[in-house]
C-alpha positions in Angstrom: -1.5 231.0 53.1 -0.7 233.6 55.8 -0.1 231.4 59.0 -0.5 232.4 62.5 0.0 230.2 66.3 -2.6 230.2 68.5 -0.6 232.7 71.0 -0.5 235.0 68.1 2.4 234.2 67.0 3.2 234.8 63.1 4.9 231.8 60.9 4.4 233.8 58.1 3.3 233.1 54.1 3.5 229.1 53.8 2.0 226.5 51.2 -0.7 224.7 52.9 1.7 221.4 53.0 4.0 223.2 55.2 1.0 224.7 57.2 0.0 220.7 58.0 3.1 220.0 59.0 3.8 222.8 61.4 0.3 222.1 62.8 1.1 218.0 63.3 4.2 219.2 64.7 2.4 220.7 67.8 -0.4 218.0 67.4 -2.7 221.0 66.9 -5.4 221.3 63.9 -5.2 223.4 61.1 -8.0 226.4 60.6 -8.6 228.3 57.8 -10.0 231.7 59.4 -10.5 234.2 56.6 -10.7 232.4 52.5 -11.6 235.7 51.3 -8.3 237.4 52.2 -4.7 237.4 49.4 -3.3 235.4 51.0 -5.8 232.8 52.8 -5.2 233.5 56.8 -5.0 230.4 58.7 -4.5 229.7 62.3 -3.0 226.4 64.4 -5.3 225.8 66.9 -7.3 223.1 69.0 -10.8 222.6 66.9 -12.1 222.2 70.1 -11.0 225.6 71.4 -11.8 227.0 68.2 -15.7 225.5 68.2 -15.7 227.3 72.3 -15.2 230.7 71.4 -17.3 230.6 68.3 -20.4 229.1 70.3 -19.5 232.1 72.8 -19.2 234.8 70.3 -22.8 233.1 68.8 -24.3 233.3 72.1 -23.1 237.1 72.9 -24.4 238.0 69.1 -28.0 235.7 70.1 -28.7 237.8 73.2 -28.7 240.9 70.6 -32.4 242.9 72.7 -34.8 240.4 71.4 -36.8 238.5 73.9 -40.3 236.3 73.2 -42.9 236.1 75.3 -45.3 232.7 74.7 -49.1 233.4 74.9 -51.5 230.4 74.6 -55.4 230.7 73.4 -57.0 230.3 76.8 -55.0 232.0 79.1 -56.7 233.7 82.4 -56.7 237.5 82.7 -53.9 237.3 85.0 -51.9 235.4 83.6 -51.7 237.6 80.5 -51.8 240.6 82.7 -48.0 239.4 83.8 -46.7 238.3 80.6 -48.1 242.2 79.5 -46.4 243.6 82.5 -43.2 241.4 81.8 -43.5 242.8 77.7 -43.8 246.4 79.3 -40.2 245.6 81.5 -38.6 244.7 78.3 -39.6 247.3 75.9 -38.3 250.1 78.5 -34.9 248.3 78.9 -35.1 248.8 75.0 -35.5 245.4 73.7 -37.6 244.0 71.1 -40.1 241.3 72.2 -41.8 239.0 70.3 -45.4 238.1 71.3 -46.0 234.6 70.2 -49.4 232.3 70.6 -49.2 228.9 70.4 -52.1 226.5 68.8 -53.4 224.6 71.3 -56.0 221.5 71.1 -59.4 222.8 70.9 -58.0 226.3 69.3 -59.0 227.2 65.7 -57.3 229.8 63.5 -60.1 232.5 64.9 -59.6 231.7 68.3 -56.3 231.9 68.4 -56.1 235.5 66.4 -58.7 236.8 68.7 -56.5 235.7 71.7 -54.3 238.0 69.6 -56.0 240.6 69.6 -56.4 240.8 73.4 -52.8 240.4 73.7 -52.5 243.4 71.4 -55.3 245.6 73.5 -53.3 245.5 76.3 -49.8 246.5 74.8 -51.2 248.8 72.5 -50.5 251.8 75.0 -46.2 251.5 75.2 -46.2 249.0 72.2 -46.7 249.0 69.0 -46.2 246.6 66.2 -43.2 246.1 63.5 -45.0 244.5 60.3 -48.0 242.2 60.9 -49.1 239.2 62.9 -47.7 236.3 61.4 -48.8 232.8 61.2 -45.7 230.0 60.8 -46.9 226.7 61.4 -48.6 225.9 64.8 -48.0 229.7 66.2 -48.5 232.9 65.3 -46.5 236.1 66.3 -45.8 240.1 66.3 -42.6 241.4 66.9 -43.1 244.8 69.7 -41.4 247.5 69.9 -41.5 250.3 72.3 -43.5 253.1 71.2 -41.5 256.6 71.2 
C-alpha cells in the first residue's frame, strides 16, 4: 500500500506490516483512504483528526440548497402566511424546500392533506412541486422548487 504522513509527506509503496509500524512509531493511527486504488492509499494520521474533517466535509455537502419548512394541521393564517413568505425567501435564493406536515393528536389522514392543500394554494404562484405529496410515517411532505 501507497503510504502518505499527515503533512503530506510520501513514505512510499510499503506492506501493511511496515505501514503499522511507521504509524506506532509516531503514535499515530493508520487509515486506509482509497481501497479501490493499485496500490491501496493509506495515510498516518490522528483518527480523531481524521473523524473532524470528515464530519466537516459532511456538514459542507449537508447544507447542499435544501431547506424544510414544518407545517402542522391547525395552524393560524398567519402563522402559515410566514412559513409561505419564509418558503418564497428560499426558493429566490435558489434552494429547494421541503414543505413538511406533521400529524398531530386530533389530525386524521384528511385533515392533514387538506392542511396540505392550503399550504400548496399559497405557494402555488413562485412554487411548484417535484413528484407528489408523500406520506412517511407520522408526516407528510412535497419537495418545492422555484417556478421558472
Amino acid at each position: 500500500m501507497r503510504v502518505v504522513t499527515e503533512d503530506g509527506e510520501n513514505l512510499g509503496v510499503m506492506s501493511r506490516e511496515d505501514a503499522l509500524s511507521a504509524a506506532r512509531e509516531r503514535e499515530l493511527d493508520l487509515i486506509l483512504v482509497n481501497p479501490n486504488i493499485e496500490p491501496p492509499l493509506a495515510k498516518i494520521i490522528a483518527w480523531s483528526k481524521f473523524k473532524y474533517e470528515q464530519s466537516k466535509k459532511q456538514k459542507v455537502n449537508k447544507s447542499s440548497d435544501t431547506k424544510e419548512m414544518w407545517f402542522k394541521p391547525f395552524m393560524e393564517s398567519g402563522d402559515i402566511a410566514y412559513r409561505v413568505k419564509r418558503i418564497q425567501e428560499f426558493l429566490a435564493k435558489g434552494d429547494k424546500v421541503k414543505a413538511t406536515m406533521r400529524y398531530k393528536r386530533g389530525a386524521d389522514r384528511q385533515k392533514m392533506q387538506d392542511a396540505m392543500d392550503k399550504v400548496m394554494a399559497e405557494v402555488i404562484e413562485f412554487a411548484k412541486a417535484e413528484g407528489d405529496i408523500k406520506g412517511q410515517g407520522r408526516d407528510i411532505s412535497v419537495m418545492l422548487i422555484a417556478k421558472k
